[in-house]
C-alpha positions in Angstrom: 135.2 149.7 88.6 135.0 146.3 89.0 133.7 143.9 91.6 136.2 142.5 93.7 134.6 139.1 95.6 135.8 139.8 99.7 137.0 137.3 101.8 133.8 136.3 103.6 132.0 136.3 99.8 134.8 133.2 99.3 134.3 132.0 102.7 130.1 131.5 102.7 130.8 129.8 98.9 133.2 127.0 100.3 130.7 126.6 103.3 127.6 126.5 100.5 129.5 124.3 98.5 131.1 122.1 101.7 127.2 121.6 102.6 125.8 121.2 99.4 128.5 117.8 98.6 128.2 116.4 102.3 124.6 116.5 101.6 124.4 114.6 98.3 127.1 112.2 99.9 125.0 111.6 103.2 121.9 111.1 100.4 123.5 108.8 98.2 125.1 106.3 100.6 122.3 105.7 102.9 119.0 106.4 100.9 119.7 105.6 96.8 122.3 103.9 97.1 120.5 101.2 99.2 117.4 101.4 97.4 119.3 100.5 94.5 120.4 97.0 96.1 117.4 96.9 98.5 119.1 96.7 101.7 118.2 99.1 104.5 120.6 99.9 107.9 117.9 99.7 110.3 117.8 103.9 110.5 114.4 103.9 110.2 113.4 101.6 112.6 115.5 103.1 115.4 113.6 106.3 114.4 110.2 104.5 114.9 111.3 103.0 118.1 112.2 106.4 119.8 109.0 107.8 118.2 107.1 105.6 120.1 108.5 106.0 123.7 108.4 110.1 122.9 104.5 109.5 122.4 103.8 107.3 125.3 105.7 110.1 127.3 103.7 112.8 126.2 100.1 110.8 126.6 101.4 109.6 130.2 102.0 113.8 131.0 98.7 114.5 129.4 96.7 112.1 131.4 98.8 113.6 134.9 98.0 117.3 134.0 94.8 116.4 133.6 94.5 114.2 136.8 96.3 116.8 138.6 93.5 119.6 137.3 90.6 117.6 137.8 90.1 117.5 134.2 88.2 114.6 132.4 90.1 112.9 129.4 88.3 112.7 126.1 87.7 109.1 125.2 87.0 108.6 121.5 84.5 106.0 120.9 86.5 103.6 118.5 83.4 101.3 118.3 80.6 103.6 117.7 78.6 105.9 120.4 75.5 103.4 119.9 76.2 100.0 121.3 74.2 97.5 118.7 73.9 93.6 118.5 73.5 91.6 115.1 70.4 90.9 114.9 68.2 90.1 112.2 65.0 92.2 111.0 62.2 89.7 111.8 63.9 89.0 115.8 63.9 92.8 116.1 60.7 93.0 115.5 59.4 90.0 117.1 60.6 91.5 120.7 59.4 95.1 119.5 55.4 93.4 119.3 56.3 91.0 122.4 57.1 94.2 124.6 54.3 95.8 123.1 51.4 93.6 123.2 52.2 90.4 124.4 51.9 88.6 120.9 54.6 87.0 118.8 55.0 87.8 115.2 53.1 84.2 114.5 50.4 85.3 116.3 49.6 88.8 115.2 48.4 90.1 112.5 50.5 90.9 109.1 51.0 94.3 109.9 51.1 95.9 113.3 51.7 100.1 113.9 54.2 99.1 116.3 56.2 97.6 113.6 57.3 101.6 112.5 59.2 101.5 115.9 61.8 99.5 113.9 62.3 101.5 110.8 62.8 104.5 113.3 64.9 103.8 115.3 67.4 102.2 113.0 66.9 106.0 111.2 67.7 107.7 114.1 70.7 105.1 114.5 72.2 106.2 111.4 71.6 110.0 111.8 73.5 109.6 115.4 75.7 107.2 114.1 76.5 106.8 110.5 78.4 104.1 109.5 79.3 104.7 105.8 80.3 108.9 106.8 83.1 108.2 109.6 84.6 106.2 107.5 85.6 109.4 104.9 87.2 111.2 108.1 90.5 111.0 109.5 90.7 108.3 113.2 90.9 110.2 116.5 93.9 109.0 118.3 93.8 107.9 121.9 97.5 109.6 122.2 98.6 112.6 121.2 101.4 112.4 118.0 102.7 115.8 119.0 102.0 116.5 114.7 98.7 118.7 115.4 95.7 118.4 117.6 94.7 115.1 116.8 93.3 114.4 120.6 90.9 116.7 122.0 93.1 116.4 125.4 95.3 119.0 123.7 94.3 121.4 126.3 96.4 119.9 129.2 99.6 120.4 127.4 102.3 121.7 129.6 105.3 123.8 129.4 107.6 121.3 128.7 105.5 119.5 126.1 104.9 123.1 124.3 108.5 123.3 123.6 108.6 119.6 122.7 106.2 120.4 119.7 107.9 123.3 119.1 111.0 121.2 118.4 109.2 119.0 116.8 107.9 121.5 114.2 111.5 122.4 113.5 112.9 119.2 112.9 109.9 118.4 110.8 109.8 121.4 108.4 113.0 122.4 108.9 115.2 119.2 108.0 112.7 116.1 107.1 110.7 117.7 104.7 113.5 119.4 102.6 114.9 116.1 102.3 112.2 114.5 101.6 111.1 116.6 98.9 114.4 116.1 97.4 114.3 112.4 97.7 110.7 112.4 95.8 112.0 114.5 93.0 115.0 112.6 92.9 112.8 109.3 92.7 110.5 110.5 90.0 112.9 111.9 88.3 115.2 108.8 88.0 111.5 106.7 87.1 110.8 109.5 84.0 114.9 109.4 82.8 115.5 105.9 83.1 112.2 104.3 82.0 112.3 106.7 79.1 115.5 105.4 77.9 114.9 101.7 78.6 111.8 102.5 76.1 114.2 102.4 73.3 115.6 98.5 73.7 114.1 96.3 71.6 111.3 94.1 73.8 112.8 90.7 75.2 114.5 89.5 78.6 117.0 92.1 79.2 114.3 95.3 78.8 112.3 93.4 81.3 115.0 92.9 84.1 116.0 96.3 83.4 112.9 97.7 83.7 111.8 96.2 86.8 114.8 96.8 88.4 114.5 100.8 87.5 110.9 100.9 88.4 112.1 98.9 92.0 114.8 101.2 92.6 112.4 104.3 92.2 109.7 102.8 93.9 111.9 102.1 96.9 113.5 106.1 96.9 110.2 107.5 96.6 109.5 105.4 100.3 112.2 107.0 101.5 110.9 110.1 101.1 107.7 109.4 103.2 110.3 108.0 105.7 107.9 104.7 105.2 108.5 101.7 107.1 106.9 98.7 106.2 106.4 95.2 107.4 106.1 92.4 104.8 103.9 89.5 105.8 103.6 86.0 104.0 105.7 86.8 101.1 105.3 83.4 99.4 101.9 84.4 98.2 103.5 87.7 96.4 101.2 88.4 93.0 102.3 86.5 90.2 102.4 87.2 86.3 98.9 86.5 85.2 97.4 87.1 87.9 95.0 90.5 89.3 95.9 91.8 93.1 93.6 93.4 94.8 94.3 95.4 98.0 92.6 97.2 100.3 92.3 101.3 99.2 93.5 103.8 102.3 95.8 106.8 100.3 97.2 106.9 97.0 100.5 106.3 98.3 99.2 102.4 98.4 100.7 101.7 94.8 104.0 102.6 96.1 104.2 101.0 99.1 103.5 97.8 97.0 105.2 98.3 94.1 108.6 99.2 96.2 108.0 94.9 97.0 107.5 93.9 94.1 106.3 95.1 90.1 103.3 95.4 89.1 100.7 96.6 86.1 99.1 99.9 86.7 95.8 100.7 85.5 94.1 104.2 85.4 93.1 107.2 83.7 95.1 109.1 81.5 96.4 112.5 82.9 97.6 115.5 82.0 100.6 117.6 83.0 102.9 115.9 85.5 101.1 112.5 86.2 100.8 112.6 82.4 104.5 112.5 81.9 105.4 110.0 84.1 102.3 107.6 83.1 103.7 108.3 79.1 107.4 107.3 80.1 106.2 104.4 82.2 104.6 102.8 79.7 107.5 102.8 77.4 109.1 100.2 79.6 106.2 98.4 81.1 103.0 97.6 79.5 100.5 99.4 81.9 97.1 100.0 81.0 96.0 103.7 80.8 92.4 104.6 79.3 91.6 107.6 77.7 88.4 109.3 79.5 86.0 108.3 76.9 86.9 104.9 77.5 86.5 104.6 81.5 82.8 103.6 81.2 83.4 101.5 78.9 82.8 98.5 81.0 83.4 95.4 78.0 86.5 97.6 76.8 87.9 97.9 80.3 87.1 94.0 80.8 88.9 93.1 77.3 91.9 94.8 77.9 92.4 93.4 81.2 91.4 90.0 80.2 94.0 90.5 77.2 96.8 91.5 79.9 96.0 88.3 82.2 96.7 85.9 79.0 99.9 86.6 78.6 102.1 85.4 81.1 104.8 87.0 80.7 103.3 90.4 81.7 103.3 91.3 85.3 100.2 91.2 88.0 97.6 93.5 87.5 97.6 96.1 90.7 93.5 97.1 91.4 92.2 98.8 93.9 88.2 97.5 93.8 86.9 100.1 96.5 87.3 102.7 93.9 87.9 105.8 96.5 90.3 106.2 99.5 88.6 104.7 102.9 90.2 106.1 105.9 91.9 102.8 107.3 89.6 101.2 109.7 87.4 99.4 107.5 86.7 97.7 103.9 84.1 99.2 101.4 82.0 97.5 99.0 84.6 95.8 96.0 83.7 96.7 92.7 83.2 92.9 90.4 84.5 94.3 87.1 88.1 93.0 88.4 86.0 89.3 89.2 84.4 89.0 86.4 87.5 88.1 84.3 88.2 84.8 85.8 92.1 84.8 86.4 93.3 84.5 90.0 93.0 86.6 92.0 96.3 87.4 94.7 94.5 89.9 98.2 97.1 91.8 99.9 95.8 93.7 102.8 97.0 97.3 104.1 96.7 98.3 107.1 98.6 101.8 108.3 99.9 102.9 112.1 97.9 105.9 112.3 100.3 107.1 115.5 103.1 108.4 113.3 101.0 110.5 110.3 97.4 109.4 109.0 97.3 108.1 105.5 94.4 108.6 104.6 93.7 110.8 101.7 90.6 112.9 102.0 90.2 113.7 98.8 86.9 115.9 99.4 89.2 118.1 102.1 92.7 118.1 100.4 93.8 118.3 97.1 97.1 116.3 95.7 99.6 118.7 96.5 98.1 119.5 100.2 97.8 115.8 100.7 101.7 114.7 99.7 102.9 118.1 101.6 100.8 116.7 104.7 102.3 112.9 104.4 106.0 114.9 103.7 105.9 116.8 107.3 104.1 114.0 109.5 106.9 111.5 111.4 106.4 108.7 109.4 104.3 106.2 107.1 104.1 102.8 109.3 102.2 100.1 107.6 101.7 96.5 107.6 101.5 94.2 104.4 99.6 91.3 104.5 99.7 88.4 101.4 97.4 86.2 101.2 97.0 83.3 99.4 95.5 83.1 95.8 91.5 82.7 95.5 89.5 81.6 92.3 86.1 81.7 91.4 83.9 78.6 92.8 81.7 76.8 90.8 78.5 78.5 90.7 80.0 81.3 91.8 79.0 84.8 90.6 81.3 88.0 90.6 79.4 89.7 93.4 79.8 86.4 95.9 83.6 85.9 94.6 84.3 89.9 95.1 82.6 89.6 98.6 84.9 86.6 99.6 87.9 88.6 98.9 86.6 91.5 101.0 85.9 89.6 103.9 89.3 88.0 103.5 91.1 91.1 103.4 89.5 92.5 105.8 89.9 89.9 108.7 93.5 89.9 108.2 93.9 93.5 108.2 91.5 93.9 111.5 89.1 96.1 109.3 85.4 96.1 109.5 83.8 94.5 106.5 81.2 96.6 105.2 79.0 95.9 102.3 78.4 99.7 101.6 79.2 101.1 98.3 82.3 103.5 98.8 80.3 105.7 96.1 78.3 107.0 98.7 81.1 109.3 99.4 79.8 111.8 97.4 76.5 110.2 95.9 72.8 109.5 97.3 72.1 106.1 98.5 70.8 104.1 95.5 66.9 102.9 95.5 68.0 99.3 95.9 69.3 99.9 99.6 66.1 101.0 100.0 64.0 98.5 98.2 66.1 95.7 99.4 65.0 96.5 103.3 61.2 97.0 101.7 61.7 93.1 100.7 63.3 91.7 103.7 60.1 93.7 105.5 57.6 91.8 102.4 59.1 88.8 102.9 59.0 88.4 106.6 54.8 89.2 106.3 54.4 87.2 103.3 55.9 83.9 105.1 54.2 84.4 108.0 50.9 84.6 106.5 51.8 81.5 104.9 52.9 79.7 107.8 49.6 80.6 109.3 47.4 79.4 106.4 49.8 76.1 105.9 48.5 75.6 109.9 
């Protein structure tokens, strides 16, 4: 006998298939289509907009719930829990002996038992209050995001903001994140296709247009799909061909929200599997520069390759990120000068994200890839700022480490990050010896030149 589809079978199809074209329609005119041409209808910033008044809501009805139940409000301490002056090694000291016995460094002897009072304390500074660890963990908010419990007020949510989050869970997993995950597969999907075909033309003018324009277009759909929404600053000063640009390193999602702006070289290992794929189809119309494993520590190889890739000047920027790991968005590490050593200019772009809509920052020692993207996919939104700024060059008499350090502190004043000159290695490696012995010499150096003072007298 055979099977005979019933009326509601026909009816449920024409809904699925109904719901199936209106979505495709509602994602082509306002997400790729747009990308293609670059425009945007101002959707997302609405969004942003009502974001924000939602979370100033639900902070203003945490602090009254817990005024009302006499409960104290957590307070994170944004500049540190130890309140510390720059000051120099050799003043420290010289008020540690003044307290203790009257006598200024000039006038005691070279070494003093008091002098250990320094060394431990600024140990049991860093035990209290590291600051090279914080900066691998995510921010503590001052107001809640209603995403999870970022604040520790969470405990004086009400009623009416339980049911709030509840919605909010809903509309997250429930619509944004399967279109998001559509849009990302659509996006890489188009980059592998299209970049795979434009591999084919012969090299000249039209591969190039083509090419960026593909690599633009994906760029710009795979934004969408973190629901990104980002503010371009100086744009004059934009990376130009022949030039390196260095940036700031918060999340790996960094390469796309500059490369959605503008094209750029990538450079990286070689992957397997996925990553592998697209990095083999990118490369067939765009010269990027991938290294095989062997060849990562390979520090004149590295170094010839992109000094070959700087020379030609038809060939876009080269996109480096000198921190060399993901630093969690309040702060810049120490830069790496393999990047500085090759003498072209140098374009800094600084990055700094809106931690209130969904924390960028990828810990990598916590959450693998896939966690990571599924946790950027279901948070509100990716809001960052851009930042050009304009070109630097080497000085005369200039090394790599000075130039590399300029750029830092550059970067990091206009992104209102701390400039640290920590090694972003430390992560998940000892401090080196040199910390170490570099302190030991500052200590030499202070005894050594006051002896000398004393015997020039």
């Amino acid at each position: 006998m055979g099977w005979f589809p019933s009326p509601f079978d026909n009816l449920l199809c024409m809904l699925l298939g109904i719901s199936f074209t209106v979505w495709c329609t509602l994602l082509l005119v306002f997400i790729i289509v747009p990308a293609i041409f670059g425009v945007s209808f101002g959707i997302r910033r609405l969004y942003m907009k009502s974001l924000l008044k939602l979370f100033e809501w639900a902070t203003l009805r945490i602090e009254r719930g817990a005024k009302e139940k006499n409960h104290l409000l957590y307070k994170p301490y944004t500049n540190g829990i130890i309140a510390k002056e720059p000051t120099s090694l050799e003043e420290e000291i010289k008020e540690i002996r003044r307290s203790g016995s009257n006598r200024d460094l000039g006038a005691a002897a070279a070494f003093e038992m008091s002098d250990l009072f320094y060394f431990c304390r600024r140990g049991v500074e860093s035990i209290m209050d590291d600051e090279v660890t914080k900066r691998f963990s995510a921010e503590e908010l001052e107001s809640w995001n209603l995403l999870t419990r970022s604040n520790y007020n969470f405990q004086h949510i009400s009623l009416r903001l339980t049911v709030l989050w509840g919605l909010g869970v809903l509309i997250r997993y429930g619509f944004l994140l399967p279109l998001r995950v559509t849009l990302a597969f659509t996006g890489v999907g188009l980059l592998v296709v299209l970049t795979t075909i434009i591999g084919f033309l012969p090299n000249g003018r039209m591969k190039n247009v083509l090419s960026e324009k593909v690599h633009l277009m994906c760029y710009r759909i795979c934004v969408r799909a973190l629901t990104a929404i980002i503010t371009y600053h100086d744009s004059e000063n934009k990376p130009k061909n022949g030039g390196i640009c260095v940036a700031n390193h918060t999340s790996p999602i960094d390469v796309i929200i500059l490369a959605s702006d503008g094209c750029y070289a990538m450079v990286g290992q070689i992957h397997g599997g996925l990553m592998g794929v697209i990095q083999r189809s990118m490369v067939k119309a765009c010269p990027h520069i991938w290294f095989e494993r062997s060849e990562v520590k390979d520090r004149h190889l590295v170094a010839k390759r992109l000094s070959d890739h700087v020379e030609d000047t038809t060939k876009l920027p080269i996109l480096i990120f000198p921190e060399g790991t993901c630093i969690n968005n309040t702060s810049v590490m120490m830069f790496k000068k393999g990047s500085f050593e090759i003498g072209s200019t140098v374009y800094p772009v600084a990055i700094k994200y809106d931690p209130r809509f969904g924390d960028a920052f990828w810990n990598s020692s916590k959450f693998g890839m896939v966690n990571y993207l599924l946790r950027m996919m279901s948070s509100w939104a990716i809001v960052c700022s851009v930042w050009y700024l304009p070109p630097m060059s080497r000085e005369e008499g200039e090394d790599a480490v000075q130039f590399a350090n300029r750029v830092k502190a550059a970067i990091a004043r206009q992104g209102g990050l701390v400039d640290l000159l920590w090694d972003g290695g430390l992560k998940r490696g000892k401090v080196k010896d040199t910390f170490k012995e570099e302190q030991q010499k500052l200590y030499s150096k202070m005894l050594v030149g006051t002896t000398e003072d004393r015997s020039r007298s």
